[in-house]
N, C-alpha and C positions, 0 to 999 in steps of 0.2 A: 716532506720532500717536495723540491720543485721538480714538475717534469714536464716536456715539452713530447706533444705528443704529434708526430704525424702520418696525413693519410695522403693517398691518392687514388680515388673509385677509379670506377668501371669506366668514365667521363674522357676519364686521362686528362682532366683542363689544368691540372696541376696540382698544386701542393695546399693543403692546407695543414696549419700548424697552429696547437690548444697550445697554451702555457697554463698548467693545472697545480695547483698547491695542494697535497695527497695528506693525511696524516690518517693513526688511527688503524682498525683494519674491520672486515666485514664483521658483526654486522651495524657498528659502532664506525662506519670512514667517514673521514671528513673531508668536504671537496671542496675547492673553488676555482673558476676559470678567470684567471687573471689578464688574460688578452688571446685575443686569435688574429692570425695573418696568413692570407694566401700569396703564393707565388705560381703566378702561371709557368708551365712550362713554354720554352721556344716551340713557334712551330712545328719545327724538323722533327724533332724529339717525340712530342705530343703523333704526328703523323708517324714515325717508327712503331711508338709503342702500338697506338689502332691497329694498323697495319699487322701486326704480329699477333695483338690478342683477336684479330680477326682469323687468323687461323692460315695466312700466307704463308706461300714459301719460303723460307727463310735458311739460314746456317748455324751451327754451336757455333762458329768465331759473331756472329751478328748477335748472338744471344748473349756470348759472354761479351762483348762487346757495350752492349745498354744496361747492362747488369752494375758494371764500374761507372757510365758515364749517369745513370741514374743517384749512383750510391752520390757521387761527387755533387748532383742537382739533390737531394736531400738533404745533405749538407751542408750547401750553400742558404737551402733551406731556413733549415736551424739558425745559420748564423744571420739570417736577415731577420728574421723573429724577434732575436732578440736585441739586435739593433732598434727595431721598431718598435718593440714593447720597452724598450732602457732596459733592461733589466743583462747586468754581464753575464756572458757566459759558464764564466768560473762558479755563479750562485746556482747555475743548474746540475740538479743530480742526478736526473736520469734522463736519458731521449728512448723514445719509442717510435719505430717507425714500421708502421703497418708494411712500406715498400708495393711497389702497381705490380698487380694480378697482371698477368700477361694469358694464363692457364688455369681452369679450375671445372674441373668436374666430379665434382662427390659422390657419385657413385658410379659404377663401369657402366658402360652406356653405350651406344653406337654413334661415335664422330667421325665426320668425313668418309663414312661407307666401313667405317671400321671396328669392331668391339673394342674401348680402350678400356685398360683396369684405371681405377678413381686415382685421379693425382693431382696437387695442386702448386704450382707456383710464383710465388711474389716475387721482382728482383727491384735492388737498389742495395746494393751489400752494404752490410753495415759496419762492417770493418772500417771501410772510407770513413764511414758517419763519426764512429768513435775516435778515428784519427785525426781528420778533419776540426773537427769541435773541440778534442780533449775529453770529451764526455763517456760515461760507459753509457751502450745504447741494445736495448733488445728489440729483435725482429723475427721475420718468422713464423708468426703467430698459428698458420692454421694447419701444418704437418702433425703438430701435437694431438691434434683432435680426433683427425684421418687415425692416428697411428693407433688409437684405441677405437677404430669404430664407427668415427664421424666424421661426418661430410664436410666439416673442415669452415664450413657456413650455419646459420649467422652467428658468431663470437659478443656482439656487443651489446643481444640481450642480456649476459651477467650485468652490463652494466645498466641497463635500462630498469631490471628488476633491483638494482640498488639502489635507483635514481625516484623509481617512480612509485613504488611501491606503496602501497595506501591499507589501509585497516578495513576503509567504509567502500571506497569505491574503486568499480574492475575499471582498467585500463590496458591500451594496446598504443605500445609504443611505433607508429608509422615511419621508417626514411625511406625517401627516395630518391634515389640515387640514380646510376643506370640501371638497376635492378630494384626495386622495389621487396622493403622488407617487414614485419611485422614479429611485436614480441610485446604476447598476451599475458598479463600480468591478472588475475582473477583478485579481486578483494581479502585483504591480510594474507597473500600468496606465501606458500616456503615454495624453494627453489625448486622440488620435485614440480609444483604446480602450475611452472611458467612453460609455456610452450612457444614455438617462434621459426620459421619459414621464411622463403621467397616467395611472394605472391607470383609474380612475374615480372616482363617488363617496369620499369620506370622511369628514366627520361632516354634510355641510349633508343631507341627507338626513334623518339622525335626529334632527338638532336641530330641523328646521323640523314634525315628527311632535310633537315633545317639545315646543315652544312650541303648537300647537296642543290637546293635550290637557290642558296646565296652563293653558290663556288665559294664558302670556304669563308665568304667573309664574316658572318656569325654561326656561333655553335651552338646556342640555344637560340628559343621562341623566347624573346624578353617580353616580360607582361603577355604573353598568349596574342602578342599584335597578328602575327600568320595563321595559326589556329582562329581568331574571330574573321579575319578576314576567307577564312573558307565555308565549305559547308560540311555537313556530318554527310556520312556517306553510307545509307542502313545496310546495304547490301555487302561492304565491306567490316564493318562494325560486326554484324552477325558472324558472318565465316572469323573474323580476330580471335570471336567468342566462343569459337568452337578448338583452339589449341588445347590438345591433349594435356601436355601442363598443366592448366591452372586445375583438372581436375583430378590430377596424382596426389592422393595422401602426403601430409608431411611425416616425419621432416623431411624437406626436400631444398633445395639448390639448386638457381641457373644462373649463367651468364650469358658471355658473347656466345658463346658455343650452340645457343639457341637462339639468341633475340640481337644475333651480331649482324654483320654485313649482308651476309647470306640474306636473312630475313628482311633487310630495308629494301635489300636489291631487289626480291623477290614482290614488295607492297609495291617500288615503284614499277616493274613490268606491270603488274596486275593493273596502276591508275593508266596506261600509258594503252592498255589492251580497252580500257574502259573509259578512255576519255575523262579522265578525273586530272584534274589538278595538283602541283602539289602543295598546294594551301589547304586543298580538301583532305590529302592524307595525313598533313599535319593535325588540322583539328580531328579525325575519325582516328586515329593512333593518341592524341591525346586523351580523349574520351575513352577509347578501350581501356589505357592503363588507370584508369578511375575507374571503370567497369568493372574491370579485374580486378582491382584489392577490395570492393565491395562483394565483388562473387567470394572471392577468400572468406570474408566474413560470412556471409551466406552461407558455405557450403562445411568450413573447419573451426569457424570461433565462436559464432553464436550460439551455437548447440552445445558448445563448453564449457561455456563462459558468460557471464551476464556483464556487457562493457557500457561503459556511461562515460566514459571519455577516451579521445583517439588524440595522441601525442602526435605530431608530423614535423618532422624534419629532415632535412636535406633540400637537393635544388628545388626537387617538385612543388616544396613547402611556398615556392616563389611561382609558381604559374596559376593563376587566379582561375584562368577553365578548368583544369586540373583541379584545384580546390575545390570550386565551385561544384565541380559535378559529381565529387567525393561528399561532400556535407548533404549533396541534393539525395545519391544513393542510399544516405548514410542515417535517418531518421531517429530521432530519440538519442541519439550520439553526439555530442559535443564535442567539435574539433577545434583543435590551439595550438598554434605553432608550440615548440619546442624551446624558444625563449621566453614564454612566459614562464618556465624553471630555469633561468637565469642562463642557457648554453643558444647562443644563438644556432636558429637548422641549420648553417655552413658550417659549423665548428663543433658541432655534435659526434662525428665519426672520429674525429681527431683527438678530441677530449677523453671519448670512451678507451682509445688506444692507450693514450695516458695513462687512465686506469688499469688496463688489463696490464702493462706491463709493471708499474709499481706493483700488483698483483704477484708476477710472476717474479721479480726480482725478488719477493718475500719468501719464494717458496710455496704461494699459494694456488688452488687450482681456478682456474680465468675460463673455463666452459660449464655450457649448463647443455649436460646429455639429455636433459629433456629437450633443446633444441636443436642440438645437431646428430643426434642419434648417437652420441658415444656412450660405450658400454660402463663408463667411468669419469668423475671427474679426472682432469688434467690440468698439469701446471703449463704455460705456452712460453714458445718461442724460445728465441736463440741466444746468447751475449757474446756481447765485441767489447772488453774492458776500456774505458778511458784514461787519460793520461794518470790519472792519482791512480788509480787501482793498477793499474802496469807498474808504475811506479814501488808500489806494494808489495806487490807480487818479485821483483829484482831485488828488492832491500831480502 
């Protein structure tokens, strides 16, 4: 099967889309990433969805509102992909669209002053999608998980441990994303053996510093230019170190709900109370979140697991101080981006989607309860028939 698989993180910076060639099934799949393409969102759009999964004010018509005009930018999506990759439409068999988290807390928890029971939700309906394209498209993905048990996060170690899996040597698959994620693969692993978490933080932290001190006009630190041009800040750096999170047992799960708006607003009073700059809290937030997935390892993998190489992918895969001071915390561990196994780190989360949903369109189950705490494997996600199978379905 061909299947076009996509994502959009925690970032909201838009869309990106794997076109994957699936065949075969576990533990025999055959994969290849035949092209990747991003589609930024508009601004407006990109500014609603923050805005919401910030945790604002808002209304069910605003909700259901981004829900359609998202499914419609997914979509559109898809159909520039494959424009841009040649490859028609009509040759594609399946789409998968992870659709943006606006909502996600895996376990009941105190948000906004309140106890909420654990609930997660993606919007960009997929109905559009399937419409839209012709294509039948599953989405969805992390109710399946919740609904046996699991926190719903992270989903795309099934695919890391298919990907990376090795005989001779342990591996830990790194993305960083706006949340930063980890999926510890132990040498000749079976599925019981893979374990996998949110460290914490990953780049929503520094991006939301970095859109604030450019009003808007960039959303990341390219090449770490603002982070070098600051200083580390020890006095801030330590209290970062001291977030209750990074030393909660997994499995576990955050998002905005903890490392959102609130928490930027709160870094930038503290440099503003302390005469710090915000180049300085760029670079001392970038540092932390290298800090942190080194403590992770410190504190839940080493003692586990014996690792001798760390996969990393996603944006953070792209900011050199952030690598840099991940290889430096990181001793005896060999770190390599994520396209030296052939998925470039932008197109890693998108790819995996791919897979879990040709996964779930077999009938097969796309989580590993050793990392999100479910009492059971599950098959995920939802389907929106496309044009032939509708067609199928009337005859």
């Amino acid at each position: 099967m061909r299947v076009l698989g996509m994502m959009s993180g925690t970032s909201a910076d838009g869309i990106d889309v794997a076109l994957v060639q699936v065949s075969g099934a576990p533990p025999s799949l055959r994969v290849e990433l035949e092209g990747h393409h991003h589609v930024p969102f508009p601004p407006y759009l990109r500014e609603t969805i923050l805005r919401l999964a910030n945790g604002a004010a808002t209304t069910t018509a605003e909700i259901s509102e981004l829900n359609f005009l998202l499914g419609e930018e997914f979509a559109q999506a898809a159909i520039k992909a494959c424009k841009k990759l040649r490859v028609p439409l009509q040759q594609i068999s399946l789409i998968s669209s992870h659709g943006q988290t606006i909502f996600h807390l895996g376990v009941k928890a105190r948000f906004q002053g309140k106890v909420r029971a654990a609930s997660t939700m993606q919007i960009g309906d997929i109905s559009l999608i399937a419409e839209r394209t012709g294509v039948t498209t599953i989405g969805d993905f992390r109710p399946a998980d919740m609904a046996v048990g699991g926190q719903g996060a992270p989903l795309i170690p099934f695919i890391d441990y298919l990907l990376y899996r090795d005989a001779l040597r342990g591996r830990v698959a790194l993305n960083i994303g706006g949340i930063a994620n980890v999926t510890v693969i132990p040498a000749n692993a079976k599925p019981a053996d893979v374990f996998a978490f949110d460290t914490g933080p990953g780049n929503m932290v520094v991006d939301a510093l970095v859109e604030r001190m450019t009003r808007g006009r960039a959303e990341y630190d390219t090449d770490s230019r603002i982070a070098l041009s600051g200083r580390t800040i020890p006095e801030l750096l330590q209290r970062l170190m001291r977030e209750p999170y990074l030393r909660k047992q997994p499995p576990k799960s955050t998002g905005r709900e903890l490392f959102g708006s609130i928490y930027a607003n709160a870094l930038v009073a503290w440099g503003n109370q302390h005469h710090a700059g915000l180049a300085d809290l760029v670079r001392t937030t970038t540092i932390f979140t290298a800090l942190s997935i080194a403590d992770a390892f410190r504190r839940f993998i080493l003692p586990r697991a014996n690792v001798e190489e760390l996969i990393v992918a996603g944006g953070g895969a792209r900011n050199p101080l952030m690598m840099a001071q991940l290889a430096a915390s990181l001793p005896g561990i060999d770190v390599v981006p994520a396209s030296r196994f052939g998925v470039p780190v932008e197109a890693k989360e998108a790819f995996g989607f791919a897979l879990l949903a040709y996964e779930s369109y077999h009938g097969r189950p796309g989580n590993l309860p050793s990392a999100t705490g479910a009492r059971h494997p599950a098959v995920l996600g939802k389907i929106a028939p496309g044009g032939k199978a509708k067609s199928r379905a009337v005859r």
